[in-house]
ZAMARGU-4260 file (C-alpha; in steps of 0.2 Angstrom, whole numbers, plus 5000, padded with zeros to 4 digits):
<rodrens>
0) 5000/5000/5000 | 5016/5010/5003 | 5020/5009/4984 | 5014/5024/4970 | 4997/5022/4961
5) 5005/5021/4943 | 4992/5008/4936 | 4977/5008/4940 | 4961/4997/4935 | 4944/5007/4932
10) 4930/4992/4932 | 4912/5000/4926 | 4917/5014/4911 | 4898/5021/4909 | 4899/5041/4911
15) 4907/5039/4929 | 4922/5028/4923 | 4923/5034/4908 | 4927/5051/4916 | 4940/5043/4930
20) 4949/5035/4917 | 4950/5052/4906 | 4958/5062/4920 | 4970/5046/4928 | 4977/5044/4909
25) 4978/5065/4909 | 4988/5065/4924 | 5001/5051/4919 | 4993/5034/4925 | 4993/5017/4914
30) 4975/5012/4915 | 4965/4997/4915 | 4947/5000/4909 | 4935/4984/4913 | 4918/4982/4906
35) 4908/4966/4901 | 4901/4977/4887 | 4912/4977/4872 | 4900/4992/4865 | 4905/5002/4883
40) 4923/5000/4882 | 4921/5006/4863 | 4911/5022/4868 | 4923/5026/4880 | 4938/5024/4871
45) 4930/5035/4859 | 4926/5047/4874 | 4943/5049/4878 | 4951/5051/4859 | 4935/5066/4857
50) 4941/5075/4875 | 4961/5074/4870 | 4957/5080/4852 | 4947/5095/4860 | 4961/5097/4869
55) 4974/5098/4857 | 4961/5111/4847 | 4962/5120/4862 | 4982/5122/4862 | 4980/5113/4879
60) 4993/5099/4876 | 5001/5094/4857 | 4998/5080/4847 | 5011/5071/4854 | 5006/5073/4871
65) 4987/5067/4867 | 4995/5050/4860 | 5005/5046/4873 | 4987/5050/4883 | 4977/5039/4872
70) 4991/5025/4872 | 4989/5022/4892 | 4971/5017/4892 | 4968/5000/4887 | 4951/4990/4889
75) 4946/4973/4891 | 4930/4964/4896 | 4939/4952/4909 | 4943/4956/4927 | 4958/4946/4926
80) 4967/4964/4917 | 4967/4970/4934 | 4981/4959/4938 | 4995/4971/4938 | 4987/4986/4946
85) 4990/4994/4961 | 4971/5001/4963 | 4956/4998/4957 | 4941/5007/4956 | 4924/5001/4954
90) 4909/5011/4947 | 4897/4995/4941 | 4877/4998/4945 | 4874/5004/4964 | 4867/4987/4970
95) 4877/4978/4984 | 4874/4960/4974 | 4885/4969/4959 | 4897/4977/4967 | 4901/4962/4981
100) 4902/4951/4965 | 4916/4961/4957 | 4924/4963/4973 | 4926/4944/4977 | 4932/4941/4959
105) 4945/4955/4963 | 4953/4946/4981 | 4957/4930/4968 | 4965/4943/4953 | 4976/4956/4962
110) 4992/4958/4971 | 4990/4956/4989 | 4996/4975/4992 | 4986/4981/4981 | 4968/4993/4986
115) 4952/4992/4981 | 4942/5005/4981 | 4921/5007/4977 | 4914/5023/4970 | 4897/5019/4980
120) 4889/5035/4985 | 4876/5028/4994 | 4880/5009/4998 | 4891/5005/5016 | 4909/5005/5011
125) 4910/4993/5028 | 4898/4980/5021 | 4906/4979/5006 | 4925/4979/5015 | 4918/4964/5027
130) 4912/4952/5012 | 4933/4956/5006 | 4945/4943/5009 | 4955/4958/5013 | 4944/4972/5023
135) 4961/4981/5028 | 4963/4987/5008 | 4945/4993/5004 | 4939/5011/5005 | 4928/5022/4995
140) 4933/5033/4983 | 4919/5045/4977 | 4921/5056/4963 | 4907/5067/4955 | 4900/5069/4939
145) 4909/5076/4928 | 4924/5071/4934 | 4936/5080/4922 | 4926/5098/4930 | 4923/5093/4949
150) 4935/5097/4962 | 4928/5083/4976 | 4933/5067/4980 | 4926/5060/4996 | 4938/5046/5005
155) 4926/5035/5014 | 4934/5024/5026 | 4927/5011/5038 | 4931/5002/5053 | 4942/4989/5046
160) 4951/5002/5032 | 4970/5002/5034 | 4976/5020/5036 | 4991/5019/5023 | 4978/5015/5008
165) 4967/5028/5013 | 4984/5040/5014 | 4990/5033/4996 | 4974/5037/4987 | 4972/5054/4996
170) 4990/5056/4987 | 4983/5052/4972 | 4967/5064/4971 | 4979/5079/4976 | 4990/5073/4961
175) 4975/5071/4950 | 4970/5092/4954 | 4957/5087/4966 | 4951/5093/4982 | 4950/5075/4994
180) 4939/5075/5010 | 4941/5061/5021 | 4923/5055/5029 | 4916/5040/5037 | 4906/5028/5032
185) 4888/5034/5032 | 4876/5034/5016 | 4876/5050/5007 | 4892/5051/5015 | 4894/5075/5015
190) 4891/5079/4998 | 4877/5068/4994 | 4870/5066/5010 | 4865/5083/5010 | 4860/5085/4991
195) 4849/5070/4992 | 4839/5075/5007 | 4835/5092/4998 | 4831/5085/4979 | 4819/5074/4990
200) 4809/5087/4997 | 4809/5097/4981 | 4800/5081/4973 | 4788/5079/4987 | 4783/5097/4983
205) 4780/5095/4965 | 4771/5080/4968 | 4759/5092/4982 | 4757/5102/4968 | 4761/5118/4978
210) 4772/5126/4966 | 4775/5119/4945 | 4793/5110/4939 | 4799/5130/4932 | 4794/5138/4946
215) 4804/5126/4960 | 4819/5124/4947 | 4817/5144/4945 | 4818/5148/4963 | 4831/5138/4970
220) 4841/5145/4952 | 4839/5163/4957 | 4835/5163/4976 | 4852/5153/4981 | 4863/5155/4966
225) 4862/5136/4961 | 4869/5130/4946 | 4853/5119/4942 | 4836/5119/4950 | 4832/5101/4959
230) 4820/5095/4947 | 4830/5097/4931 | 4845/5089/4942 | 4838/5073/4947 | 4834/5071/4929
235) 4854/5073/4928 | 4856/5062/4940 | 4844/5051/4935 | 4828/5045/4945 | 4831/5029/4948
240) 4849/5032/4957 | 4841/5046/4966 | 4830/5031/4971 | 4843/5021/4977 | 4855/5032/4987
245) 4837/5040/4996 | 4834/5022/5002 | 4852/5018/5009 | 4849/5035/5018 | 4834/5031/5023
250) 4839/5013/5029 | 4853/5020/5037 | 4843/5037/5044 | 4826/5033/5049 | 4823/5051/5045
255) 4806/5055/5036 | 4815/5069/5025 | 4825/5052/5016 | 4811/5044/5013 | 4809/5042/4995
260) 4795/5054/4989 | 4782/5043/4980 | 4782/5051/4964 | 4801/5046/4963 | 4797/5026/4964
265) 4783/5031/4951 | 4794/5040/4937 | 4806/5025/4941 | 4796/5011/4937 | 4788/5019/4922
270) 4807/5019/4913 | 4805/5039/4914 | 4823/5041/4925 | 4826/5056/4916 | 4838/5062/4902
275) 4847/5046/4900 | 4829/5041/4892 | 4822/5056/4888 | 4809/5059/4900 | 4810/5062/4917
280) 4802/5078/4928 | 4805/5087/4911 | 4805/5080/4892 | 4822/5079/4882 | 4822/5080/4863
285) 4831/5063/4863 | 4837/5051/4875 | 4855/5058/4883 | 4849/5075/4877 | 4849/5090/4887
290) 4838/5101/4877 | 4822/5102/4886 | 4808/5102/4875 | 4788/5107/4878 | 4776/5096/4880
295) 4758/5094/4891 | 4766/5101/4909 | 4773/5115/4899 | 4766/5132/4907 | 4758/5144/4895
300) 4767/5160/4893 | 4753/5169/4904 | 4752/5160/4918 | 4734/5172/4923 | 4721/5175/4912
305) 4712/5189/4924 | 4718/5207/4917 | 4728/5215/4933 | 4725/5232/4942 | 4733/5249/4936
310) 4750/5253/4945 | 4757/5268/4944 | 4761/5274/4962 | 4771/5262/4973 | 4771/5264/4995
315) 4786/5255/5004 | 4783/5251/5023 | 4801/5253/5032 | 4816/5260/5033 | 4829/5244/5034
320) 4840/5238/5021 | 4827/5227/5013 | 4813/5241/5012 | 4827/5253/5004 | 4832/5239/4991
325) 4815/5237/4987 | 4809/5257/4985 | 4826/5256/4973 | 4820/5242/4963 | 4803/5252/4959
330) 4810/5268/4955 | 4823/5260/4943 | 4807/5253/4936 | 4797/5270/4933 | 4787/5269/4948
335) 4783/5285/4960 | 4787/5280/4976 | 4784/5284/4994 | 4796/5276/5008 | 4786/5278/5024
340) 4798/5275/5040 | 4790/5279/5058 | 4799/5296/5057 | 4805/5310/5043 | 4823/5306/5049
345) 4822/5288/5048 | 4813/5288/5030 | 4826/5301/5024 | 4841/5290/5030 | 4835/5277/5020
350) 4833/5288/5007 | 4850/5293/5009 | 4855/5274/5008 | 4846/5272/4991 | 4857/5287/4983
355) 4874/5278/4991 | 4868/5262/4979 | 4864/5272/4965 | 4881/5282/4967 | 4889/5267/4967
360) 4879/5259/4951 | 4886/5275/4942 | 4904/5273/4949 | 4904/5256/4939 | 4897/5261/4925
365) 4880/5251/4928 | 4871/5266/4925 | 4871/5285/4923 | 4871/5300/4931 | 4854/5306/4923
370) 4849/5289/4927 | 4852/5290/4947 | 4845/5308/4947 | 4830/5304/4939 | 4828/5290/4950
375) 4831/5299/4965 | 4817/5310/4962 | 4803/5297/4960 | 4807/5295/4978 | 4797/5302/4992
380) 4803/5300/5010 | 4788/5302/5022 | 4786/5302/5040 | 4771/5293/5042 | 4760/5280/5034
385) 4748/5293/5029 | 4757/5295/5016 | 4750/5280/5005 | 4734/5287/5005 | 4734/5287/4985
390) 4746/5272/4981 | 4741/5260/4970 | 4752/5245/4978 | 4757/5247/4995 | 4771/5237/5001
395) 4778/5232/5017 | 4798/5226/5023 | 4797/5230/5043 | 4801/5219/5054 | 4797/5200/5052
400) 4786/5199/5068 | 4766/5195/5065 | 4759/5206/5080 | 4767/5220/5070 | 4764/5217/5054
405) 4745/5213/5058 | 4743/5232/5066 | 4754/5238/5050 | 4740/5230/5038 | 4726/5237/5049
410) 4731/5255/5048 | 4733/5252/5029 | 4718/5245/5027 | 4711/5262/5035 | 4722/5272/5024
415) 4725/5267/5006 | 4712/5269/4994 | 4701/5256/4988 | 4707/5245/4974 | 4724/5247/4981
420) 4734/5231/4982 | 4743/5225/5000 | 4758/5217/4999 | 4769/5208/5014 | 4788/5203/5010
425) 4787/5191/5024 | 4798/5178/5021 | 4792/5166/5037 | 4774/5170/5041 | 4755/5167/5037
430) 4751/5180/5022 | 4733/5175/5027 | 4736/5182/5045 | 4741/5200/5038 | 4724/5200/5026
435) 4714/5195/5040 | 4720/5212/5049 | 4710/5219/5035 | 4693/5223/5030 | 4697/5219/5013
440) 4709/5200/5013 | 4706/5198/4995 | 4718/5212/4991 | 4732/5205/5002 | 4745/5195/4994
445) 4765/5191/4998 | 4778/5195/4986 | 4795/5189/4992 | 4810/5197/4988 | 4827/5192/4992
450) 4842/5202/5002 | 4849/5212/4991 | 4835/5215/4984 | 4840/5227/4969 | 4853/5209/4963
455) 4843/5196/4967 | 4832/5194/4953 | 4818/5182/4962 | 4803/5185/4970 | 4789/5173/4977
460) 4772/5177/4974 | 4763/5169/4988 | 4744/5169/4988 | 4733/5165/5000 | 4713/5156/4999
465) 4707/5174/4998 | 4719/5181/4987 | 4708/5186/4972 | 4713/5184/4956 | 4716/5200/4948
470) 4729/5205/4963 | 4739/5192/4959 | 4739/5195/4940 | 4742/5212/4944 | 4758/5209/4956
475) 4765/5195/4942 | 4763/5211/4929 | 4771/5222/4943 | 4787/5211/4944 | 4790/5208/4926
480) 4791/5226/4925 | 4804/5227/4939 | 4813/5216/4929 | 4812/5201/4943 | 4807/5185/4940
485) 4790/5180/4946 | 4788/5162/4953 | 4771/5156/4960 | 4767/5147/4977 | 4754/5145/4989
490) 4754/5152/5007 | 4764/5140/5019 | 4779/5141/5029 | 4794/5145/5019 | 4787/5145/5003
495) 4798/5137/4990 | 4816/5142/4993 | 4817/5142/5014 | 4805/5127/5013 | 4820/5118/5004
500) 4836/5128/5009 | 4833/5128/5029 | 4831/5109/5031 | 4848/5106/5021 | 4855/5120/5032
505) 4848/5111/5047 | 4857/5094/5042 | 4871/5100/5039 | 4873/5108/5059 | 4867/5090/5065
510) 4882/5084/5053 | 4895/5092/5064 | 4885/5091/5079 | 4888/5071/5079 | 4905/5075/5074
515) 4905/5066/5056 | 4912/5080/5046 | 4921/5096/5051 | 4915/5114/5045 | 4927/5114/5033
520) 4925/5101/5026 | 4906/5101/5022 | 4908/5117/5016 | 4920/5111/5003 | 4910/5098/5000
525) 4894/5108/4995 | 4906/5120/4985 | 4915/5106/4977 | 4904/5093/4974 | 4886/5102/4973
530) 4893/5121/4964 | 4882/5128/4977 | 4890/5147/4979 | 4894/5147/4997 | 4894/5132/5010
535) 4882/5131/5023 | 4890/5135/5037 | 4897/5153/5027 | 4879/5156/5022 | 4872/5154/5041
540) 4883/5163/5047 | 4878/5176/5034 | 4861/5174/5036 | 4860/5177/5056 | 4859/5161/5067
545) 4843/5168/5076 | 4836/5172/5058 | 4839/5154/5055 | 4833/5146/5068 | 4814/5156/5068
550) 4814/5149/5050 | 4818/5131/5056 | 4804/5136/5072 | 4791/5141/5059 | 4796/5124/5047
555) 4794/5114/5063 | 4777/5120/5068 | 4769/5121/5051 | 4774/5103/5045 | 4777/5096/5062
560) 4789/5083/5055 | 4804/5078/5069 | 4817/5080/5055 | 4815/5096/5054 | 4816/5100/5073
565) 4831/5115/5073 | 4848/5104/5079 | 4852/5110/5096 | 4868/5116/5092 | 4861/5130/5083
570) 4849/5133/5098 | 4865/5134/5109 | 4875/5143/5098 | 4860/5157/5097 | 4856/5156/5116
575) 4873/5162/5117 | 4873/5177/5108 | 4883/5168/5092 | 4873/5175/5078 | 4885/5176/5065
580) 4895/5190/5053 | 4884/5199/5064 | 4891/5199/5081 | 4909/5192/5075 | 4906/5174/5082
585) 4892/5160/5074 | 4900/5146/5066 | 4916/5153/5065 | 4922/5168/5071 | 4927/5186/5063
590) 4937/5200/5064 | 4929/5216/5073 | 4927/5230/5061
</rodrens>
């Protein structure tokens, strides 16, 4: 185990070991390719002479070099080939009963030194070490798709794993250009274990029928800067894996959030597991495509066939950052708007805040001084909610407590005009509860913006029972002339986005909390393996501790599902006055400015 990985066997060349072998032969490695299909081995020689000859297109290496690539893979449909190697790594179909197969072929083929290592990223590595004749050399070596692009590779040891293979094939991701993170044996293992959970509940929300395959995709796109909304990846994934990893997690978890959602066994058995045939959650143009193209479940381009009220005059309730993003997002947009605070000086501070972003949206050539100027002067600082008496939408960003919104939508009701629409930008609570502080609930709706409100380009529309439908088509017209994207949802606790971001937030503190993975290293993991934009530890720390565990509070209460309970170190950590950035300590701490 002491000795350098130079050749190395790759049993299983679909997409996974296709794209191992590509970036072992890339990095100077003989390699072995394995596969009973003669047409697999074919397509994946044929992969890697297409990805050098780009390469050489690209003045990335020569020809010369791109022979000498093409001349160390060699294929063969026997598992005697792996003989002579000093690894191998197997990505056959994720079923114990394949890869225990392969595995007891192996201990009668290789070298008595040499590791063996399963790409599992859901099955127990232990289980699979324990039917070895040789437990000591077994490990998991999980890359992700696609390999040649993704930084991660999670080292899963068990119990029985020697340390010196799990030190050689470390040595060998860091020579290959990838980031290695060493975690124990547990399905889903960092990466997965907290993807899977969160795809789960995006499917179990689709299947309610609370929010359409765009919209869901839409918001987690726009709302978290994810690469890919959850839908279209499991159809990347492909259903039936998704399938199989949920129920090791499950098996392993006993947590009701990896429970498989129904519709996944559905698609599954149906043969519709996504793009590799076709159809999945979405339709493909062929099987392997990735065009999406329309078909029954395609919305219409108007998604409201009632015609929506006039706006012309815009009200913004409050004087933090949030209500000053949003009273600069309508006046970018055209719209006269008042910015009522509880006094002058509060509302012209704000104000004040609004001409510092537009300043700097000038400095950086984003827009010009006439621009800012005129935008400036469609704003208009008032002292007092009187102020909205003729406002045509009337919106409100104070503070994310029901007892004060309620009285804030009472004295509105008293004081904007008939026909004038009420909107909350509560992220958490009942938009119901606010319209019932009204005389008039039918004109109440939510529309959810995101922090900082003048980039993020999502907003969830939220309508309650009462909402009628003219508001809402009014408010979806509203924020396609702000230039936002509209995405549809019904009034529940965390609407799309915190519905699905706050329990993955939440696992990943019970992660370290029972001391599986380190900060660090999950927020690597996310970043690495999933392309999310932060980790979650970075992003809780962002968001305020206390403002995540109300969310998880609110979650808990609403769906009152035990895996969603908030972990208690984050109930510690806020007891304690750790919020975050905010205070200089949460997760991690920061430097005082």
């Amino acid at each position: 185990m002491d000795t350098p990985l130079s050749t190395i066997a790759v049993v299983g060349l679909g997409t996974m070991g296709t794209g191992i072998a590509d970036v072992l032969v890339r990095a100077g490695r003989e390699v072995i390719g394995i596969d009973i299909d003669d047409a697999a081995a074919a397509r994946s020689v044929a992969a890697l002479e297409a990805s050098t000859a780009r390469a050489v297109s690209r003045e990335r290496i020569t020809e010369e070099e791109r022979q000498d690539v093409l001349a160390r893979f060699r294929t063969y449909s026997d598992l005697q080939a792996a003989s002579e190697a000093d690894l191998v790594i197997e990505v056959v179909p994720e079923s114990y009963e394949a890869k225990q197969e392969v595995f007891r072929a192996l201990d009668g083929i290789v070298r008595a030194d040499a590791i063996l290592a399963t790409g599992t990223n859901a099955l127990s590595v232990t289980r699979l070490a324990a039917d070895s004749a040789h437990p000591e050399r077994v490990l998991g070596l999980h890359f992700f798709t696609p390999v040649q692009a993704m930084k991660l590779v999670e080292v899963v040891s068990s119990v029985l794993t020697d340390p010196r293979a799990v030190d050689a094939v470390t040595r060998l991701a860091e020579d290959l250009g990838k980031e290695p993170v060493a975690v124990g044996d547990r399905a889903g293992f960092i990466a997965d274990g907290l993807l899977f959970g969160y795809l789960n509940q995006a499917a179990a929300m689709y299947e309610a029928k609370y929010a359409s395959r765009e919209d869901i995709d839409a918001a987690m796109k726009l709302g978290c800067g994810l690469p890919m909304g959850p839908l279209a990846l499991l159809d990347l994934i492909g259903i039936d894996t998704a399938r199989t990893v949920l129920d090791a997690m499950y098996a392993d978890s006993h947590d009701r959030l990896h429970a498989p959602a129904p519709i996944l066994k559905q698609l599954s058995e149906a043969g519709l597991t996504g793009r590799k045939t076709g159809r999945g959650f979405y339709t493909y143009a062929a099987p392997g495509s990735a065009e999406v193209v329309r078909d029954a479940l395609t919305p219409l381009t108007s998604a409201d066939d009632a015609a929506g009220r006039e706006v012309r005059s815009v009200g913004v309730a409050g004087s933090g950052t949030m209500a000053s993003g949003i009273a600069e997002v309508f006046a970018k947009a055209g719209y006269e708007v008042v910015l009522a605070a509880r006094s002058q000086e509060k509302a012209d501070t704000a104000k004040a805040r609004i001409a510092k972003s537009l300043a700097r949206s000038v400095d950086k050539g984003r827009m010009t001084a006439e621009a800012r100027d005129t935008t400036l002067a469609l704003i208009t600082p008032a002292g007092s909610l009187d102020a909205f008496a003729g406002v045509d939408l009337a919106v409100e960003a104070v503070a994310e407590d029901l007892a004060v919104k309620q009285e804030l939508f009472a004295r509105l009701d008293k004081i904007c005009k008939p026909g004038a629409v009420l909107a909350t930008t509560t992220s958490s609570l009942p938009v119901v509860a606010c319209a019932r502080a009204t005389t008039r609930p039918q004109d109440v709706i939510g529309m959810h913006f995101f922090n900082p409100a003048p980039a993020m380009k999502l907003v969830e529309i939220v309508r309650t029972v009462l909402t009628a439908d003219d508001v809402h088509a009014t408010v979806r017209e509203v924020t396609a002339k702000i230039r936002k994207h509209p995405v549809d949802c019904g009034d529940r606790a965390g609407f799309i986005v915190n519905a699905l971001l706050f329990p993955y937030l939440n696992n990943a503190i019970k992660m370290v909390q029972d001391h599986y993975a380190t900060l660090d290293d999950i927020d690597a993991a996310m970043k690495l393996g999933g392309g999310y934009p932060m980790g979650p530890f970075e992003l809780l720390d962002v968001v305020g501790l206390d403002v995540s565990l109300a969310i998880e509070q609110v979650l808990h209460r609403e769906f009152r599902d035990p895996g969603l309970a908030p972990a208690p170190l984050l109930e510690h950590l806020v007891a304690a006055g750790c919020l975050g950035r905010k205070t200089g300590r949460g997760f991690r701490e920061y430097a005082r400015r």
